[in-house]
C-alpha positions in Angstrom: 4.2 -59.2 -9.9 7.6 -57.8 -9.7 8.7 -58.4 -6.1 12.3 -56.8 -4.9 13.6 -57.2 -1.3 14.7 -53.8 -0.1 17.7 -55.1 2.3 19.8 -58.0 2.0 23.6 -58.0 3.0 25.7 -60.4 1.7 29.2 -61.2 2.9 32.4 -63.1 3.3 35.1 -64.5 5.5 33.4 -62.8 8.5 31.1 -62.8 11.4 28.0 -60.3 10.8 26.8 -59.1 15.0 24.8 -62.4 17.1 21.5 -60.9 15.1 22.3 -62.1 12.2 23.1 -65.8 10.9 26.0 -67.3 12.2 28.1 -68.0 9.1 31.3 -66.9 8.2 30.0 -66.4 4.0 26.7 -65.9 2.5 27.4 -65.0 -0.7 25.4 -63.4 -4.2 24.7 -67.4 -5.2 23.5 -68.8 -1.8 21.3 -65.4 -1.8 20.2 -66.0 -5.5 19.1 -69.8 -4.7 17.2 -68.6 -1.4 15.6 -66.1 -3.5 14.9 -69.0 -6.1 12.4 -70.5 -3.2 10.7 -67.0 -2.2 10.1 -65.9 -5.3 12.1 -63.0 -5.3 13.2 -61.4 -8.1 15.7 -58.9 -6.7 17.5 -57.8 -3.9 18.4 -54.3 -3.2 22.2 -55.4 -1.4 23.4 -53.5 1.9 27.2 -53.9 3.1 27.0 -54.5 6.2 27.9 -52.2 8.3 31.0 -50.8 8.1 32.6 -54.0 6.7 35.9 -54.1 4.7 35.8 -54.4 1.5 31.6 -54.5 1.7 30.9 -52.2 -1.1 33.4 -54.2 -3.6 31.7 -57.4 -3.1 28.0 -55.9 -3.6 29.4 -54.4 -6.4 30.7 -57.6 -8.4 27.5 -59.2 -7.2 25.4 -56.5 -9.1 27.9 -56.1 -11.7 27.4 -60.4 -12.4 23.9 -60.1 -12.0 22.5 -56.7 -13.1 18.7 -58.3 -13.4 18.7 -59.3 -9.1 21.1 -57.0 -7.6 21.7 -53.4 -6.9 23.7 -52.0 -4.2 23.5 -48.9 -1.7 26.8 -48.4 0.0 28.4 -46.3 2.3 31.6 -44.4 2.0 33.5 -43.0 5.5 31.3 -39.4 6.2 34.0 -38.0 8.8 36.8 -37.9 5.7 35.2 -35.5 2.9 38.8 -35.0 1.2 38.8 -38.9 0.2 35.4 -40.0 0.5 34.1 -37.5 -2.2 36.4 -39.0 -5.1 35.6 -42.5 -3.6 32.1 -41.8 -3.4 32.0 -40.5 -7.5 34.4 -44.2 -8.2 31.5 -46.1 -6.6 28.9 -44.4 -8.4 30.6 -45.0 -11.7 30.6 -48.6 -11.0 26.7 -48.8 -10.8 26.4 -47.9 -6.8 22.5 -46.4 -6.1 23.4 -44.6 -3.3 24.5 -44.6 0.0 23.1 -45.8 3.9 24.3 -45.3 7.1 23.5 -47.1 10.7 24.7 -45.1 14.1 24.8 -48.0 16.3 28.6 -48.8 16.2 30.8 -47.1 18.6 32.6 -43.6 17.8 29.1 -43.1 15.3 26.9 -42.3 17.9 26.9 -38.2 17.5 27.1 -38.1 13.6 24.0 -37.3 12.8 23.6 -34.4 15.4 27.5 -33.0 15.1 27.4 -32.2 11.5 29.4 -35.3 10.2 26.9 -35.9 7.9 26.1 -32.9 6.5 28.0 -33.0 3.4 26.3 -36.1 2.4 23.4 -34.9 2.6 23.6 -32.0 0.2 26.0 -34.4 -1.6 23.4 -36.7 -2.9 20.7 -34.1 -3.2 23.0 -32.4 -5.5 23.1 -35.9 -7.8 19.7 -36.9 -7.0 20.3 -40.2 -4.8 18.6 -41.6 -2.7 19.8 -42.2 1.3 19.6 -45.1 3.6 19.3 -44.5 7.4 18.9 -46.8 10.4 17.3 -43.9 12.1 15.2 -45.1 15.2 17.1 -43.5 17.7 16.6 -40.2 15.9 13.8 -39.8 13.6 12.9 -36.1 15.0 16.5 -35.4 13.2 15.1 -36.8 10.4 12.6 -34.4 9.8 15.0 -31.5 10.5 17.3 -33.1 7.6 14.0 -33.8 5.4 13.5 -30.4 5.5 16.4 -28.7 5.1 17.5 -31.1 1.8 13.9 -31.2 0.2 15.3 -33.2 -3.3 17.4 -35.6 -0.5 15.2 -38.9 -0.9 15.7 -40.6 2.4 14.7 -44.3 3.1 14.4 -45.0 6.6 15.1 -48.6 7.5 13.3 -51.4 9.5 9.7 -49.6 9.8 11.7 -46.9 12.5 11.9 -49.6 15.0 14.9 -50.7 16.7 16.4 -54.3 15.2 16.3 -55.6 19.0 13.2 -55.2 20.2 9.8 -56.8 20.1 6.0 -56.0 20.1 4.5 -52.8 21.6 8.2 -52.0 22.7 9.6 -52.2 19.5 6.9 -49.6 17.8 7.2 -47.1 20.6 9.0 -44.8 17.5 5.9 -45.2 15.9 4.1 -41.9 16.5 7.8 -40.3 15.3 7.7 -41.8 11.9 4.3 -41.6 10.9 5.2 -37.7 11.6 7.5 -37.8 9.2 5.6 -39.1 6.5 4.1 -35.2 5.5 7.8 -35.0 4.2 7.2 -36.3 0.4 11.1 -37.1 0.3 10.4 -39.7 3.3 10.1 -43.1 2.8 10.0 -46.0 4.9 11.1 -49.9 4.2 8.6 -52.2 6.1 11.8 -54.4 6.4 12.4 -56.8 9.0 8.8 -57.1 10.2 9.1 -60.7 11.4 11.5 -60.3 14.0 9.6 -58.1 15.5 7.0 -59.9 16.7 6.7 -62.3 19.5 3.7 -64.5 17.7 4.1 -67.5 15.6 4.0 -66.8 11.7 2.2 -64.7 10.5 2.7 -61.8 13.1 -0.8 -61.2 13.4 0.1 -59.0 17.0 2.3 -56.3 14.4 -0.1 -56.2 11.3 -2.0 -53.1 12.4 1.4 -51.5 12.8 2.1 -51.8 9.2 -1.2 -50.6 8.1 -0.1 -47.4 10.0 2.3 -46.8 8.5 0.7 -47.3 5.1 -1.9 -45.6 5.6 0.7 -42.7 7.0 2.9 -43.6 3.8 0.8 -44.9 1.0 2.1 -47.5 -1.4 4.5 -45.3 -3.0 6.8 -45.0 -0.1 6.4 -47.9 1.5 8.9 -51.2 0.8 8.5 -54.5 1.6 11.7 -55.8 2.5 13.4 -58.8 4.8 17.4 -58.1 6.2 17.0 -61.5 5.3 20.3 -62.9 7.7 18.2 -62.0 11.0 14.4 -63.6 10.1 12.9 -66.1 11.9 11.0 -67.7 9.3 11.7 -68.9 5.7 12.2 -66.1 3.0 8.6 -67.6 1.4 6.6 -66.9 4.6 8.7 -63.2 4.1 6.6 -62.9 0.8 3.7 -64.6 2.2 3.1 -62.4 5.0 2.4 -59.4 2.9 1.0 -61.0 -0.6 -1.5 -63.3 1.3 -1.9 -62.2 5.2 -2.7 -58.3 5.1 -6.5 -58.1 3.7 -6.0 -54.2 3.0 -3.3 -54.5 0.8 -4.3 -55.9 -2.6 -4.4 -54.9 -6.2 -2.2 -52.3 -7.5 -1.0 -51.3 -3.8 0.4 -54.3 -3.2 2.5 -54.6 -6.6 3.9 -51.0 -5.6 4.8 -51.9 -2.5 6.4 -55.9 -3.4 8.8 -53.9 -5.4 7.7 -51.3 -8.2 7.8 -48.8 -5.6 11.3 -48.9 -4.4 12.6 -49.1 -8.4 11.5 -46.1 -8.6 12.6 -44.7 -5.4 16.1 -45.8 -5.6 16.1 -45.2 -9.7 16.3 -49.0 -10.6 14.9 -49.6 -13.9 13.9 -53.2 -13.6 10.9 -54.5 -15.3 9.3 -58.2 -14.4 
């Protein structure tokens, strides 16, 4: 079974938010040799952020390892005039696509004030696929779902925000599962572990994630980590969905362990 992570960052010579591990590198080889002991066969790679310099070293890591890594980056939405040519360089280099979070300051308002509107049609227009971190506005979603029908969105982290836990953090759950009539809506059932409160395996969130596959179905839904802010080992990662959830087995579970998201993201990697 192919499996592929749908969110890793990798980085270097910085400090990623409290959150995530506390190391100033993580680089492509201490990622490959943590995949090594999960099993994992490849990562889809996420700058962090809005980190200098970000995109670049995804790239080389894809570029060095075109069998584990792909990359969806970002390019600065509020500056068309240079982000368009910058946007076509990183393409040409291999780049998937783009995602965006709204959490850092000055971002708040650009998904509402029409910031990102030219990405949108942007990467409808070349048939890519978009990242968001959208918990804080997934009613939006659906008005951008709509509007940019060939715009295949991803929606991060289940919906949920990355600091809450429990019932509190799947109050946004009733917004996504509306969103999943939108057949260009997908959702990455990344992060899960963090999200819970219980010991391993997170028996308290497992009929959230059946929700949302059952809203979803194994074609657009993604198992995936954000590996730098788990609590547990990348195995138990794995483990959690290959041998804890009874209702996903067979041919649903390979979709959703990583055939699924090749396809979404237009990665042509076979096992």
């Amino acid at each position: 079974m192919l499996v592929v992570d749908s969110q890793v960052h990798i980085w270097q010579n910085i400090m990623l938010p409290p959150i995530h591990r506390q190391v100033e590198t993580y680089s492509k080889d201490d990622l490959i040799a943590e995949m090594a002991t999960a099993g994992v066969d490849a990562v889809l790679l996420h700058p962090p952020g809005a980190t200098p310099g970000g995109n670049e070293l995804a790239l080389a890591a894809a570029k060095a390892h075109p069998d584990k890594f792909r990359v969806l980056g970002w390019v600065p939405p509020e500056d068309e005039a240079a982000s368009r040519p910058l946007l076509d360089d990183y393409l040409a280099q291999g780049m998937l696509g783009l995602r965006y979070i709204f959490i850092l300051p000055g971002r708040e308002d650009w998904p509402h004030d029409g910031t990102m509107d030219w990405i949108y049609a942007s990467l409808e227009e070349k048939g890519l696929p978009l990242g968001l971190l959208a918990h804080a506005f997934l009613p939006k979603v659906a008005e951008i779902a709509e509007r940019h029908p060939g715009l295949r969105i991803l929606i991060d982290h289940m919906g949920v925000s990355p600091f809450d836990k429990d019932d509190k953090a799947f109050a946004t759950l009733p917004d996504l599962v509306r969103l999943a009539k939108f057949s260009n809506v997908a959702v990455k059932l990344s992060g899960a572990p963090v999200h819970s409160s219980d010991p391993y395996p997170y028996r308290n969130i497992h009929d959230k994630l059946q929700a949302q596959f059952d809203a979803f179905g194994p074609e657009r839904c993604f198992w995936g980590t954000d590996l730098s802010r788990m609590p547990c080992s990348y195995r138990q990662c794995v483990t959690m969905f290959t041998e804890e959830l009874p209702w996903l087995k067979g041919r649903d579970l390979e979709l959703v362990m990583g055939e699924a998201l090749c396809k979404w993201v237009g990665w042509d990697l076979k096992k």
